[in-house]
C-alpha positions as a Markdown table, in Angstrom:
| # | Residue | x | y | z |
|---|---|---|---|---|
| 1 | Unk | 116.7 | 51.8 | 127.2 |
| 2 | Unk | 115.4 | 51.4 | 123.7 |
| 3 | Unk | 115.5 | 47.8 | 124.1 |
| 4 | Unk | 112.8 | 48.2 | 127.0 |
| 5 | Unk | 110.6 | 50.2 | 124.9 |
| 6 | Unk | 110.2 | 48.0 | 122.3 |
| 7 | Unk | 109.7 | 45.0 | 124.2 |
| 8 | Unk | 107.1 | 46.7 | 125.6 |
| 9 | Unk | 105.6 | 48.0 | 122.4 |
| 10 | Unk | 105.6 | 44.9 | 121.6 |
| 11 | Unk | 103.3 | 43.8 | 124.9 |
| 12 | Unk | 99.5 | 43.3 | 123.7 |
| 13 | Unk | 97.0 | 45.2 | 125.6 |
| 14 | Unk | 95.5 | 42.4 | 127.1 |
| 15 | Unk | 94.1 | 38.5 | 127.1 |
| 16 | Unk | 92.0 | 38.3 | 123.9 |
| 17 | Unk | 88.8 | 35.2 | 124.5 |
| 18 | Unk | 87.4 | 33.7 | 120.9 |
| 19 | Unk | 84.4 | 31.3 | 120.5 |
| 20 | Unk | 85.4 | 27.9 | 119.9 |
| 21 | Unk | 84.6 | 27.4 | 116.1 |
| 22 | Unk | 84.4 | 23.7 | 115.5 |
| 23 | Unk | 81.6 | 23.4 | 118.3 |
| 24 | Unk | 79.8 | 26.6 | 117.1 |
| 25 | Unk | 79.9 | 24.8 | 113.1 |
| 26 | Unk | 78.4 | 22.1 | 115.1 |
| 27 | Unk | 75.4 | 23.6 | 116.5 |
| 28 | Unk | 74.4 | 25.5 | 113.5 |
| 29 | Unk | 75.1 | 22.1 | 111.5 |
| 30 | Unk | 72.5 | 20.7 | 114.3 |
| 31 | Unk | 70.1 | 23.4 | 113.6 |
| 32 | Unk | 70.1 | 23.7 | 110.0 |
| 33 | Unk | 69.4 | 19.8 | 110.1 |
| 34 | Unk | 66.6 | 20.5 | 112.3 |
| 35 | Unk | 65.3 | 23.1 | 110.0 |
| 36 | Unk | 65.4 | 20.9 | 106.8 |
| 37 | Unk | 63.9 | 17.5 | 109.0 |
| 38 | Unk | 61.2 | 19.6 | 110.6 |
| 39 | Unk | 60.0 | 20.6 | 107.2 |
| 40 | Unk | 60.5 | 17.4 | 105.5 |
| 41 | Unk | 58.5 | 15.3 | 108.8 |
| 42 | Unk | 55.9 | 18.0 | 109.4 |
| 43 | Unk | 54.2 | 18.5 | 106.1 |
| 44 | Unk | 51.7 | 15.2 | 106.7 |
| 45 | Unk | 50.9 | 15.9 | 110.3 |
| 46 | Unk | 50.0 | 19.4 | 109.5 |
| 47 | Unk | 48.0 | 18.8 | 106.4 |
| 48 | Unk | 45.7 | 16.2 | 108.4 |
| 49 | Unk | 44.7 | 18.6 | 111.1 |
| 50 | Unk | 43.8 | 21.2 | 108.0 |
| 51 | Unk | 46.0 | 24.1 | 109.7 |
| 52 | Unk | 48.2 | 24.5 | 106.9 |
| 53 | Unk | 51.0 | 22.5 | 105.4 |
| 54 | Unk | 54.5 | 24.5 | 106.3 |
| 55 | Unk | 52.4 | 25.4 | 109.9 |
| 56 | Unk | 54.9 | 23.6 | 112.1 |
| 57 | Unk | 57.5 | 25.0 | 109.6 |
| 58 | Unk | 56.8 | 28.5 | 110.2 |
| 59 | Unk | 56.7 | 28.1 | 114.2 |
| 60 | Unk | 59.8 | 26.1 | 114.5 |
| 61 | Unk | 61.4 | 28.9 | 112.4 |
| 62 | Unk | 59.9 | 31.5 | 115.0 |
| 63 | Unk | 61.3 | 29.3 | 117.6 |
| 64 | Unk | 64.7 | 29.3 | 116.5 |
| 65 | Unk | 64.8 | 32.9 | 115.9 |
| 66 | Unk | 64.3 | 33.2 | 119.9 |
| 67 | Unk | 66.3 | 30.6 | 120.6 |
| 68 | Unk | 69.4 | 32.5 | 118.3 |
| 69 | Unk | 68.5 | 35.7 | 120.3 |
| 70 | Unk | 68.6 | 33.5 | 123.7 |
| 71 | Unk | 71.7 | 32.4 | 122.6 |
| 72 | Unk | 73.3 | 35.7 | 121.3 |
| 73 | Unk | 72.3 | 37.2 | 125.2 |
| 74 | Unk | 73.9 | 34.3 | 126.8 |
| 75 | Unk | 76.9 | 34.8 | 124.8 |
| 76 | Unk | 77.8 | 38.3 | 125.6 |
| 77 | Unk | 76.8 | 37.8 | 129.3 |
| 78 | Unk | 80.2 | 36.6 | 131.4 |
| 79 | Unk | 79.5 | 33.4 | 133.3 |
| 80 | Unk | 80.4 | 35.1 | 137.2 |
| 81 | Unk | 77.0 | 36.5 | 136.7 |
| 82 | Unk | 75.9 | 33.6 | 136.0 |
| 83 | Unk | 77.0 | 31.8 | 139.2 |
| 84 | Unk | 76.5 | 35.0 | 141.3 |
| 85 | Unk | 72.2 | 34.7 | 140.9 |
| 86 | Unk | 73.1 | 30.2 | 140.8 |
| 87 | Unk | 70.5 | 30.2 | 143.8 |
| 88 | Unk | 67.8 | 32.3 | 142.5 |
| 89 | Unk | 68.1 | 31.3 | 139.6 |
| 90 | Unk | 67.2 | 27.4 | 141.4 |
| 91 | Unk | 64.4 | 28.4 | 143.9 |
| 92 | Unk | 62.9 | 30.0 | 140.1 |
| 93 | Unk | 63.7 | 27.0 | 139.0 |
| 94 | Unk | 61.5 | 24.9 | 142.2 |
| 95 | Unk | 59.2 | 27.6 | 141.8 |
| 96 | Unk | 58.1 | 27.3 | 137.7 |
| 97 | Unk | 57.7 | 22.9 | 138.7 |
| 98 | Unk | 55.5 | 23.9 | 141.1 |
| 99 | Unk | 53.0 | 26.1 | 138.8 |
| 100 | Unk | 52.5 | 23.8 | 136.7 |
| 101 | Unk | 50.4 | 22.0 | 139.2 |
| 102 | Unk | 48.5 | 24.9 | 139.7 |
| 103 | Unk | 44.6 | 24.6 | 137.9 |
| 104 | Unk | 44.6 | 27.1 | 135.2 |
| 105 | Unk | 47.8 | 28.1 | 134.9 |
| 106 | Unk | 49.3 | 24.5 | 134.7 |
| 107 | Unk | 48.4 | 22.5 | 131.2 |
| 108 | Unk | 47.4 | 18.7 | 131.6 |
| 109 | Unk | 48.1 | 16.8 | 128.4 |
| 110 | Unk | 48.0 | 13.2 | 127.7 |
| 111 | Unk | 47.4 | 12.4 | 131.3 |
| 112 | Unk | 51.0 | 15.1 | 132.3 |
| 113 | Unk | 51.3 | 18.2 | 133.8 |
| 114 | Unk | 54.3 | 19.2 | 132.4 |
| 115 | Unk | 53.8 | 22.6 | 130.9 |
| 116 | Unk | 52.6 | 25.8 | 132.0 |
| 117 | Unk | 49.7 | 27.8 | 130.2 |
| 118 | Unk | 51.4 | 31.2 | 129.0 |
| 119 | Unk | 48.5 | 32.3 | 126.8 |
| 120 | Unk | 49.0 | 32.7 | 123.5 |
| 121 | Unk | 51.5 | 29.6 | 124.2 |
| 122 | Unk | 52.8 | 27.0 | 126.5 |
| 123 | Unk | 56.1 | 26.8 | 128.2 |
| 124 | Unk | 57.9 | 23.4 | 129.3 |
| 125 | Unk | 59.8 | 24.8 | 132.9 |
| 126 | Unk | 61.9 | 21.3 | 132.8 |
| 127 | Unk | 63.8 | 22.8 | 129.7 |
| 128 | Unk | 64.5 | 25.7 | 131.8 |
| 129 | Unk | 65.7 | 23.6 | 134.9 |
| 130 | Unk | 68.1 | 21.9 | 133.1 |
| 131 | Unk | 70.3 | 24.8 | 132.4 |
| 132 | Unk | 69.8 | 26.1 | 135.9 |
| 133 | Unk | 70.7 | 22.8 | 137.4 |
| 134 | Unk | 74.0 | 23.1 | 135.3 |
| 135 | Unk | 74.6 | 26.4 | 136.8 |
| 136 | Unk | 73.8 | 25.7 | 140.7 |
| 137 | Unk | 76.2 | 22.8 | 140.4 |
| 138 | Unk | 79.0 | 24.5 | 138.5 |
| 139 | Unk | 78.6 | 27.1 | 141.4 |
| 140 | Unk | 78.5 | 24.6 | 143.9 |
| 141 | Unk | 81.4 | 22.8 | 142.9 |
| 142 | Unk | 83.7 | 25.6 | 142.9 |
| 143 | Unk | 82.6 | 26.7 | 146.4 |
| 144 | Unk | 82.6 | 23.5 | 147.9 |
| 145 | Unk | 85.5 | 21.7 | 145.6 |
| 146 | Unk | 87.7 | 20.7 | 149.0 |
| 147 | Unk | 84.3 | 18.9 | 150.8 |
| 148 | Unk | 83.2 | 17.2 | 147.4 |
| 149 | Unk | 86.6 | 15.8 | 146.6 |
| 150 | Unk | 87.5 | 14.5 | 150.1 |
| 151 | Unk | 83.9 | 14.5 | 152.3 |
| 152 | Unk | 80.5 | 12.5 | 151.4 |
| 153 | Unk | 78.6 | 15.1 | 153.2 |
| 154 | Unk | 79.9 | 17.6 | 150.6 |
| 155 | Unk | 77.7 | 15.6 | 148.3 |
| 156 | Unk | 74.4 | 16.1 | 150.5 |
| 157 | Unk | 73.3 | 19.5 | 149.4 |
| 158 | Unk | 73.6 | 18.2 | 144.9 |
| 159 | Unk | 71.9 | 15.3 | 146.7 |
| 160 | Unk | 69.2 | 17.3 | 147.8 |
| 161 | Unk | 68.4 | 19.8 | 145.0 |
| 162 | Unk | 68.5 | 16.6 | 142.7 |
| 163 | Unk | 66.1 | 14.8 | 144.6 |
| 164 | Unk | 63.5 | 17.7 | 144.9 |
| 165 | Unk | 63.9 | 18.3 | 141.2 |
| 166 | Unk | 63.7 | 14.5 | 140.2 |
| 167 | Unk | 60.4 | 14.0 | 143.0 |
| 168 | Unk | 58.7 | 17.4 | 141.2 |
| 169 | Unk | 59.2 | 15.6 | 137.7 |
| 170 | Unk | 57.9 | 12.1 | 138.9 |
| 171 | Unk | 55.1 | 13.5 | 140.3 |
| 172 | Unk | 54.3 | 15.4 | 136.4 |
| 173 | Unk | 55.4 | 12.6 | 135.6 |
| 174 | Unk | 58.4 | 12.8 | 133.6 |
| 175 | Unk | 61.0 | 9.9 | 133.8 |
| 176 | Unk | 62.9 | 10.7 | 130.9 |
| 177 | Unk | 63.8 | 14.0 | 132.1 |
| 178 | Unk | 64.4 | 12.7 | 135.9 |
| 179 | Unk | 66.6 | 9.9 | 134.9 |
| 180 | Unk | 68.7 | 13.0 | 133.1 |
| 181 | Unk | 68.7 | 15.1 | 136.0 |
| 182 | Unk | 70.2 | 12.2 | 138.1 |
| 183 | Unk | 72.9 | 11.5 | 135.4 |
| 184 | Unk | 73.9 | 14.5 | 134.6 |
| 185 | Unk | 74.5 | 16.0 | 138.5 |
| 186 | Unk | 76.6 | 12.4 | 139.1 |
| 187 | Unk | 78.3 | 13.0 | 136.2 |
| 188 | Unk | 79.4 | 16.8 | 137.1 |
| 189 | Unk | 79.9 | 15.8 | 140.7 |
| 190 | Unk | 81.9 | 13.1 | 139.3 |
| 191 | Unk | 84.1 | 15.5 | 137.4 |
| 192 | Unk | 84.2 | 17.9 | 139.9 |
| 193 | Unk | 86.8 | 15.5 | 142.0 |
| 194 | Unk | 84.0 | 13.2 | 144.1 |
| 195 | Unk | 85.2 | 9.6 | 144.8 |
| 196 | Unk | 83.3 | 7.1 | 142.8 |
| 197 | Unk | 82.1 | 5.3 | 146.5 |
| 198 | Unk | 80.6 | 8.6 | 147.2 |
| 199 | Unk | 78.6 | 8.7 | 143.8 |
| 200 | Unk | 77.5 | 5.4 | 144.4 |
| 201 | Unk | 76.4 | 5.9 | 147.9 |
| 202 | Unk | 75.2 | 9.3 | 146.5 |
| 203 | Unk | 72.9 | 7.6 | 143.7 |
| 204 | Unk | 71.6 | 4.4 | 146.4 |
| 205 | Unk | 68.4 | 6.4 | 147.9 |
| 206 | Unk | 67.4 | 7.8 | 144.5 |
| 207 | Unk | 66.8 | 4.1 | 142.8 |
| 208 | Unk | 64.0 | 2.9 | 145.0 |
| 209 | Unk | 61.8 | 5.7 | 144.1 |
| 210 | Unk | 62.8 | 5.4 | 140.2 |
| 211 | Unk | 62.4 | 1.6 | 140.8 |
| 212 | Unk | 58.3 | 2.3 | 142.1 |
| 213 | Unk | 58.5 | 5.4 | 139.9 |
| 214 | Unk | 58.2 | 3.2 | 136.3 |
| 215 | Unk | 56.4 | -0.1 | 138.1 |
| 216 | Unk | 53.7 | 2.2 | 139.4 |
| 217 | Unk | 51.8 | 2.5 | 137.0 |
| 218 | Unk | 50.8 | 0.0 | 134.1 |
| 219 | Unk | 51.2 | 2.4 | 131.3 |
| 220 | Unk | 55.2 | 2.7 | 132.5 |
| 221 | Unk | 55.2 | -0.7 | 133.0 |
| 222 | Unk | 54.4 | -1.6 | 129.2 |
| 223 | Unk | 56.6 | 1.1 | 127.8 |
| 224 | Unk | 59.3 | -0.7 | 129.8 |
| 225 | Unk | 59.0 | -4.0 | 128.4 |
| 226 | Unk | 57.5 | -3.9 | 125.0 |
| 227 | Unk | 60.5 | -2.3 | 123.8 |
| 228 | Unk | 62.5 | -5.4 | 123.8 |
| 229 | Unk | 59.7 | -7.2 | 121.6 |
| 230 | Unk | 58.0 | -4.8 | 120.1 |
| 231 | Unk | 56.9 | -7.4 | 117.3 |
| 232 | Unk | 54.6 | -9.4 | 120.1 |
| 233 | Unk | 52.2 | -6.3 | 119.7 |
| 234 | Unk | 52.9 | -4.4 | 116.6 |
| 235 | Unk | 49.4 | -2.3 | 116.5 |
| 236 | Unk | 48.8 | -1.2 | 120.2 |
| 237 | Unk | 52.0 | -1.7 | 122.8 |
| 238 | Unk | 55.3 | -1.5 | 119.8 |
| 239 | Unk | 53.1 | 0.3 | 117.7 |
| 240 | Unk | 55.6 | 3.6 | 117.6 |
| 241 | Unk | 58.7 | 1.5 | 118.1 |
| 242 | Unk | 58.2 | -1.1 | 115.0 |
| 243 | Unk | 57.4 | 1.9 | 112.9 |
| 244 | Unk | 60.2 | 3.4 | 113.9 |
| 245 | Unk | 62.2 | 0.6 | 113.1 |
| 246 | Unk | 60.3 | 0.4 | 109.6 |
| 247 | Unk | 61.4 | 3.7 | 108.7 |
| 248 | Unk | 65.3 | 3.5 | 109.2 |
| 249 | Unk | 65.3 | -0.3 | 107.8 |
| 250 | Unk | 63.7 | 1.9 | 104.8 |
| 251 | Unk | 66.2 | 4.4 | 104.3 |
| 252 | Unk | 69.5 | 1.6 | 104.3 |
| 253 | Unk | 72.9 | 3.2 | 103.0 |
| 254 | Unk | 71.5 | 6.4 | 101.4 |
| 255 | Unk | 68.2 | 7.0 | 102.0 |
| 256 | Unk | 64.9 | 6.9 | 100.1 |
| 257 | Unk | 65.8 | 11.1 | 99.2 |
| 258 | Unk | 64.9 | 13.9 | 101.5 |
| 259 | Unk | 60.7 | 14.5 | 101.8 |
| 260 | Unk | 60.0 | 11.0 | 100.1 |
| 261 | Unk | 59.3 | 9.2 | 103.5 |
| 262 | Unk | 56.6 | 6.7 | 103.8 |
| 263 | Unk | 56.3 | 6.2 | 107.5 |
| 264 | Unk | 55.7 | 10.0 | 108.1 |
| 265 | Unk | 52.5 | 9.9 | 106.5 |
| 266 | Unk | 50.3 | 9.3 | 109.5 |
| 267 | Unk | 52.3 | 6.0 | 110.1 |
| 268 | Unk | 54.7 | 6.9 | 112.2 |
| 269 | Unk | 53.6 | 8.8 | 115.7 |
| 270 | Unk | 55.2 | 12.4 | 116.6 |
| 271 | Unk | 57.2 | 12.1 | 113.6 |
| 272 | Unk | 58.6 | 15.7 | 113.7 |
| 273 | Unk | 59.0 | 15.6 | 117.4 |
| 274 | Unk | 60.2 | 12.3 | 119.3 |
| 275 | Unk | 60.9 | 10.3 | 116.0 |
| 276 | Unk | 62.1 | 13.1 | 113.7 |
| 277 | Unk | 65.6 | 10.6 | 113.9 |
| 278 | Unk | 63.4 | 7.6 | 112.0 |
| 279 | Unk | 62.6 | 10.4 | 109.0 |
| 280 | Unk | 65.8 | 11.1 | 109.4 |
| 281 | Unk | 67.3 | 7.2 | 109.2 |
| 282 | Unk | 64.3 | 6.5 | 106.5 |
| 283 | Unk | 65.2 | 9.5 | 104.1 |
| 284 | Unk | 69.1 | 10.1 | 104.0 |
| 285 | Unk | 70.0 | 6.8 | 105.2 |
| 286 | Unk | 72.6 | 5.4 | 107.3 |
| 287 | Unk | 74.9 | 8.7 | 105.9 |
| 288 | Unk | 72.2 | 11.1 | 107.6 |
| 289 | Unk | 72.2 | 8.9 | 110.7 |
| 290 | Unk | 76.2 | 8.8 | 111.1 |
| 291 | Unk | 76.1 | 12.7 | 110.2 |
| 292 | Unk | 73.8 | 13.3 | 112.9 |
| 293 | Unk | 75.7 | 11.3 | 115.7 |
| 294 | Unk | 78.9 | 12.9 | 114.4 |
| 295 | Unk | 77.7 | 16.7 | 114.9 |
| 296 | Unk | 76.3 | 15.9 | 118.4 |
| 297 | Unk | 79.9 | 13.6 | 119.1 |
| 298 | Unk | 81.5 | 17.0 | 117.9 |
| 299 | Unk | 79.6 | 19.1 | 120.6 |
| 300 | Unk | 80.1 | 16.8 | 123.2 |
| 301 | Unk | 83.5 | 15.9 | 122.2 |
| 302 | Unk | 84.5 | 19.9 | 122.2 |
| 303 | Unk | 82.3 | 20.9 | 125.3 |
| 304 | Unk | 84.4 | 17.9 | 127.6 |
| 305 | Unk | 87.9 | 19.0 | 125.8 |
| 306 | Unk | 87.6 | 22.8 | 126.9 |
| 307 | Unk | 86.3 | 22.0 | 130.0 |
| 308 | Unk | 88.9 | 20.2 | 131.0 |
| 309 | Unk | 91.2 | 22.9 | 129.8 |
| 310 | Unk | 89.1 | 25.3 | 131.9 |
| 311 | Unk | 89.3 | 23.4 | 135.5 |
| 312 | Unk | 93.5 | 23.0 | 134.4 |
| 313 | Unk | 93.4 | 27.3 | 133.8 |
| 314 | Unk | 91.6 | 28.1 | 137.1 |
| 315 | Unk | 88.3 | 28.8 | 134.9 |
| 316 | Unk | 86.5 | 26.5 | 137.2 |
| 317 | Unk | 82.7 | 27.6 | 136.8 |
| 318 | Unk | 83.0 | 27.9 | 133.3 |
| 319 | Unk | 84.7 | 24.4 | 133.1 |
| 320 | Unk | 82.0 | 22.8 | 135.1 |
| 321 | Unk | 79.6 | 24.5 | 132.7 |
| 322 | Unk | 80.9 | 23.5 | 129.7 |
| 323 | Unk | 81.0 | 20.0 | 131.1 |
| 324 | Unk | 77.4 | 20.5 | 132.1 |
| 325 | Unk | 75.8 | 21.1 | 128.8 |
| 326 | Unk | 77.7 | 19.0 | 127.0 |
| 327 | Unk | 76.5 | 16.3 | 128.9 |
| 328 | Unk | 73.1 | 17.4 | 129.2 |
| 329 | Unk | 72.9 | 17.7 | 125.2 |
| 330 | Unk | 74.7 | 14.4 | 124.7 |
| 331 | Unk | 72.7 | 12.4 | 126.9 |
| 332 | Unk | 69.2 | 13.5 | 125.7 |
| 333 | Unk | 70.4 | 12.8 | 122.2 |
| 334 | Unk | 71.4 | 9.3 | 123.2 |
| 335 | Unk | 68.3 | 8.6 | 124.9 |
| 336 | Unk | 66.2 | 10.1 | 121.8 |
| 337 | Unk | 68.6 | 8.2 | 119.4 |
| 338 | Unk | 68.5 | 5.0 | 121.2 |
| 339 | Unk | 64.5 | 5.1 | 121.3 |
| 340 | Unk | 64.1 | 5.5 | 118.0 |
| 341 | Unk | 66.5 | 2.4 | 117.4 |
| 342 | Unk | 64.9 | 0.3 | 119.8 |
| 343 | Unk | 67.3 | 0.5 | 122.2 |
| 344 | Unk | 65.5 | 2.3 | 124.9 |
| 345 | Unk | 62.4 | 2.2 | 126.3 |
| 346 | Unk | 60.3 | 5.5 | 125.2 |
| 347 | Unk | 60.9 | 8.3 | 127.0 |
| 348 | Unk | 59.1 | 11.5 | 125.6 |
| 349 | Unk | 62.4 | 13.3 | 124.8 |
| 350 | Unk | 63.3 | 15.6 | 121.7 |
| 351 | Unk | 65.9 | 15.4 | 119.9 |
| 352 | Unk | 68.0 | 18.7 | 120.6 |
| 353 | Unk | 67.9 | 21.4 | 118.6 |
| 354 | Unk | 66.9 | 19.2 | 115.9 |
| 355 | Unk | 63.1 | 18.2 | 116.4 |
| 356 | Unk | 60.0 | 20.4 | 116.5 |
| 357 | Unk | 59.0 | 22.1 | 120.3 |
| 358 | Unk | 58.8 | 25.5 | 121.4 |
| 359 | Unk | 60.6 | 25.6 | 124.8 |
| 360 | Unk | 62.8 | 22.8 | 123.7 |
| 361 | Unk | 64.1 | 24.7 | 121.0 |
| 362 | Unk | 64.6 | 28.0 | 122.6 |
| 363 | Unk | 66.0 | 26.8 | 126.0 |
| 364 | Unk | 68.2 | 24.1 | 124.0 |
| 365 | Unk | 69.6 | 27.5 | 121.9 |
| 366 | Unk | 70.3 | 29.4 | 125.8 |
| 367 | Unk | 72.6 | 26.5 | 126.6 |
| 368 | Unk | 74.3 | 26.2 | 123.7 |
| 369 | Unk | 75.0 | 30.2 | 124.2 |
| 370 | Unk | 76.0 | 29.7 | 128.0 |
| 371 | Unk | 78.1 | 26.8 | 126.4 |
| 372 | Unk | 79.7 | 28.9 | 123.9 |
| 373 | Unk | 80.1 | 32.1 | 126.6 |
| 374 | Unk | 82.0 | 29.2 | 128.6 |
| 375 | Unk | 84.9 | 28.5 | 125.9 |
| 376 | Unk | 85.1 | 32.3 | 125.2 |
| 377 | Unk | 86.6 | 32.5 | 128.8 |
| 378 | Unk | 88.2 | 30.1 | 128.9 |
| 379 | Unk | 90.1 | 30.6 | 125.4 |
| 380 | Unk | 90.3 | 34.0 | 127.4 |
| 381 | Unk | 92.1 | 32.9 | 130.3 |
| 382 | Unk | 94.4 | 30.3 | 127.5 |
| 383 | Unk | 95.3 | 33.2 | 126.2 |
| 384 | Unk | 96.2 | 35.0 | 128.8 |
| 385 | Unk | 98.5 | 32.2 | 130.6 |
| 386 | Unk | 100.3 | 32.2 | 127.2 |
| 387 | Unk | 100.7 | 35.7 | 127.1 |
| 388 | Unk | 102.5 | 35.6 | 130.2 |
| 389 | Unk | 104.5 | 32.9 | 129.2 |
| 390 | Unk | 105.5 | 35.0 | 126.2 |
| 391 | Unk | 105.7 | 38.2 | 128.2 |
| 392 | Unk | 108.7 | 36.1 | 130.7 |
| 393 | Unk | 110.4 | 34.4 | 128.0 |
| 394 | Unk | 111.0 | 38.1 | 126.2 |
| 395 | Unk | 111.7 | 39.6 | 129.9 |
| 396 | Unk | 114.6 | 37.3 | 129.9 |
| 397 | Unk | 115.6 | 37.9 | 126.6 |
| 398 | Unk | 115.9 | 41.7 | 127.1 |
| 399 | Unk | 118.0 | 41.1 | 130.4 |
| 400 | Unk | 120.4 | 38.5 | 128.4 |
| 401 | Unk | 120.7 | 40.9 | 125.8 |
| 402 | Unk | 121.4 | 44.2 | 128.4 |
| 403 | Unk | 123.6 | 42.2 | 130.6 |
| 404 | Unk | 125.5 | 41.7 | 127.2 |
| 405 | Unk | 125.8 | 45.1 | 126.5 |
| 406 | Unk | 127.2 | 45.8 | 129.7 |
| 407 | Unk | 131.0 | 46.6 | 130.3 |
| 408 | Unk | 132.8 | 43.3 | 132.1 |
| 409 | Unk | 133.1 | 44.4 | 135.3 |
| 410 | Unk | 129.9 | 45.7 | 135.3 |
| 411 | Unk | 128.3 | 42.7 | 134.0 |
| 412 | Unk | 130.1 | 40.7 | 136.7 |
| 413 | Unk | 128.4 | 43.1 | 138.9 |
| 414 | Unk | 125.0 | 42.6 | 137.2 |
């Protein structure tokens, strides 16, 4: 009998979750870059409109600040929650893309109406779509896993919400952020079991409208082809892309030293915001640039590894999450990246959690918390499979052992 009890003694009180710590290194690596760039890329842009020289400084620290509180809710809030409020949370999402068309309350800038007027700011709703996208199609996906692996009309309803969201942000316009909506639902619908045929078929009726989407109007039309010689027009069309390239041709190897760029200085367009990677490439060099692509391979690389190991655990919704964000992060970094290199046409995209922007920042920081939340529970439910394991291996231990102790006969019996 004293065998039982101390196997049982020995019994923990229950599956223990943990945040994964190479990703959460990442993410603050990420945002202390951001931090240090922002500062270095701001300084000139802020000095010329007289508003003070650390002015972008000091709001993208206030912006982080929310964005760590954002985060710290997300991560002590379980995911079921989450995917119980998925459709709210969507027909807010509908709702906050249709305000901004709204006079007064919806801010037209540069010829967009992408932001909404919030008084004593602005707020960017597509930054908040793009988490709730994630979550309507995590939740869809678990509900609906049998119809999307084996059905195309499984993939109708994704279909839809993608399309309304994608029409709402061509109509802003936004292409950069619709051409990320699109990837990012094939891609989760992809991973949640779908038949490549079906993705295909899936994607067919949204190309025609990106197709008259960029050739619509002339101003798309440009940013679409003086990319691949932006030489041919160096002061008007490739103006932003050949200073781009300037400035990382600048930093080679090393880097000209952090704060001693050149291009920054009123040369180089939304330096702290869409081209923060050129300061970056000009002032720490190829180095920076690897460093930079390695945190953000590290996020992405940790986000698809657990959720993988949460579909495999039955931690479905938090594995569709996980692969979610990770490939919303990853994505928008490769599109900023590959503008600022030339290899994109411009797109109007931040680089996350690294450039300057107010929603950007804060809404980037919520998904990274929902990310983190995700490999909590599903470390959780790791640790709880192995637990059993470890629980059944002692159970037969103890019975070996008692069946030991046993007379023959009754052994035999046993």
């Amino acid at each position: 009998m004293a065998i039982f009890d101390t196997t049982q003694a020995k019994r923990r009180q229950g599956p223990r979750g943990q945040y994964d710590l190479l990703l959460l290194v990442a993410l603050i690596g990420l945002a202390c870059v951001g931090v240090v760039m922002v500062a270095s890329s701001s300084i000139a842009v802020a000095d010329s409109q007289h508003i003070g020289e650390f002015y972008f400084l000091k709001k993208h620290l206030l912006f982080l600040t929310l964005g760590l509180v954002a985060a710290g809710v997300a991560m002590k809030t379980e995911l079921k929650l989450l995917e119980k409020f998925a459709f709210p949370l969507l027909a807010l999402a509908f709702a906050l893309l249709l305000l901004v068309f709204i006079p007064h309350l919806g801010m037209r800038i540069n010829g967009a109406s992408r932001w909404l007027n919030m008084g004593i700011t602005s707020f960017q709703p597509v930054e908040a779509v793009k988490l709730v996208l994630v979550i309507y199609m995590g939740s869809y996906l678990v509900r609906h896993r049998e119809s999307v692996e084996t059905r195309f009309l499984g993939l109708i309803k994704p279909l839809i919400v993608a399309g309304g969201i994608v029409g709402l942000l061509l109509l802003q316009p936004d292409f950069g952020s619709a051409m990320l909506v699109i990837a990012v639902t094939i891609a989760m619908v992809w991973l949640g079991g779908a038949r490549p045929i079906f993705l295909f078929l899936m994607g067919l009726p949204l190309m025609p409208a990106l197709v008259i989407a960029a050739t619509s109007e002339s101003y798309r039309m440009k940013r679409l082809t003086s990319f691949l010689d932006p030489w041919k027009d160096p002061f008007n069309d490739g103006f932003q892309l050949t200073q781009s390239l300037m400035a990382i041709g600048r930093g080679e190897w090393t880097g000209v030293g952090l704060g001693s760029s050149v291009l920054k200085l009123s040369y180089l367009p939304e330096a702290h915001t869409d081209f923060i990677f050129a300061v970056i490439g000009e002032e720490l060099g190829l180095a920076g640039v690897l460093a930079v692509m390695a945190l953000f391979a590290l996020v992405v690389g940790r986000g698809l590894y657990l959720g993988l190991k949460g579909v495999d655990v039955g931690q479905r919704f938090a594995g569709y999450v996980a692969f979610g964000i990770s490939l919303m992060i990853g994505l928008q970094a490769i599109v900023s990246i590959g503008v600022n290199l030339g290899a994109l046409p411009t797109k109007g995209l931040t680089l996350p959690l690294i450039s300057y922007g107010g929603s950007s920042m804060v809404l980037t920081c919520a998904m990274a918390g929902v990310l983190l939340r995700a490999t909590y529970e599903i470390n959780r439910a790791l640790d709880a499979r192995q637990g059993s394991h470890r629980v059944a291996v002692a159970t037969t231990a103890t019975d070996d052992v008692a069946a030991a102790a046993l007379p023959e006969h009754e052994a035999e019996a046993a």
